[in-house]
C-alpha positions as CSV (number, residue, x, y, z in Angstrom):
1,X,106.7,77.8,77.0
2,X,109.0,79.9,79.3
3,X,109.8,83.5,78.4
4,X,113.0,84.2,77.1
5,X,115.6,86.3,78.1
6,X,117.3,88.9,75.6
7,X,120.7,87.0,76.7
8,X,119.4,84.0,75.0
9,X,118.1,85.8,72.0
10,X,121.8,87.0,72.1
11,X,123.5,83.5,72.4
12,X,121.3,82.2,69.4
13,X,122.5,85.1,67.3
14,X,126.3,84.8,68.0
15,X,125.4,80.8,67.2
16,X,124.4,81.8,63.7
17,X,127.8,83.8,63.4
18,X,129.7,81.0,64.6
19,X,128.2,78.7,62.4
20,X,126.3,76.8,65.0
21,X,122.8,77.1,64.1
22,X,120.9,77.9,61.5
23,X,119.4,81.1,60.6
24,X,115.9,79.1,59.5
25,X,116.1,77.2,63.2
26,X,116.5,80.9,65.0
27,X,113.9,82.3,63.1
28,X,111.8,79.2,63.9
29,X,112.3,79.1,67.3
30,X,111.9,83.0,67.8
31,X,108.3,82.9,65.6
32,X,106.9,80.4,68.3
33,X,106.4,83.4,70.2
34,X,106.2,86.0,68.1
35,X,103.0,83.9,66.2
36,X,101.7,82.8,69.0
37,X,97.7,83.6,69.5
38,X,98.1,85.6,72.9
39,X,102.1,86.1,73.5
40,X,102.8,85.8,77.2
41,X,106.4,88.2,76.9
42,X,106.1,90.4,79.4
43,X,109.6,92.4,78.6
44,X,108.6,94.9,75.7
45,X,112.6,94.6,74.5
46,X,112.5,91.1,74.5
47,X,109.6,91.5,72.2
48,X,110.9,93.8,69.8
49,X,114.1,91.2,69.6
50,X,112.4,88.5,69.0
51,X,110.1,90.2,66.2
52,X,113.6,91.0,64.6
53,X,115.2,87.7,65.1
54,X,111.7,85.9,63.7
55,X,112.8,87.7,60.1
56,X,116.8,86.4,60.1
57,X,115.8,84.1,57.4
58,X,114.1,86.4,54.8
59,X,115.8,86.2,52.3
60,X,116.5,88.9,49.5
61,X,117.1,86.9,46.3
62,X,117.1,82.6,46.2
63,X,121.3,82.4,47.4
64,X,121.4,85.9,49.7
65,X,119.5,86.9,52.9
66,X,118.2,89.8,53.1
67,X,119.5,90.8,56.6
68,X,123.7,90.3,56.0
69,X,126.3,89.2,59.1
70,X,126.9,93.0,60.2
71,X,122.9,93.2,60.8
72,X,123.3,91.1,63.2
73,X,125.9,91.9,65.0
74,X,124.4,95.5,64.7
75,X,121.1,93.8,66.3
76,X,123.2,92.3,69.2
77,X,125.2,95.5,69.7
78,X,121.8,97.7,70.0
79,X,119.9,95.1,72.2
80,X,122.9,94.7,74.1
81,X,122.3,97.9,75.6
82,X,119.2,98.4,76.3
């Protein structure tokens, strides 16, 4: 499994907002790293982002999530500049 690049953790985020994906399938994909026995993500941003993104499905009660729309578009606006 490649590394990815905090672009593509980006793109998968403004998915969700768009209505593209699914916030379980970008937590999913982003927890096959972050679970993995010996992580291989060399980029120490990239691996705080992905840590975040793993939790985008928590949810706070059985209908909300936890984490609303404007927390992630806060998460894309402080990634996006680092």
């Amino acid at each position: 499994m490649g590394q990815p690049t905090k672009e593509e953790i980006i793109n998968k985020l403004n998915m969700i907002l768009q209505g593209k994906l699914s916030r379980e399938d970008v937590a999913d994909w982003a927890s096959e790293y972050v679970m993995q026995d010996e992580p291989n993500i060399v980029d120490d941003i990239v691996w705080d982002f992905l840590q975040v993104v793993s939790g985008v499905d928590l949810k706070d009660s059985p209908e909300e999530y936890l984490h609303v729309e404007q927390d992630i578009k806060d998460w894309i606006k402080k990634y996006s500049n680092k």
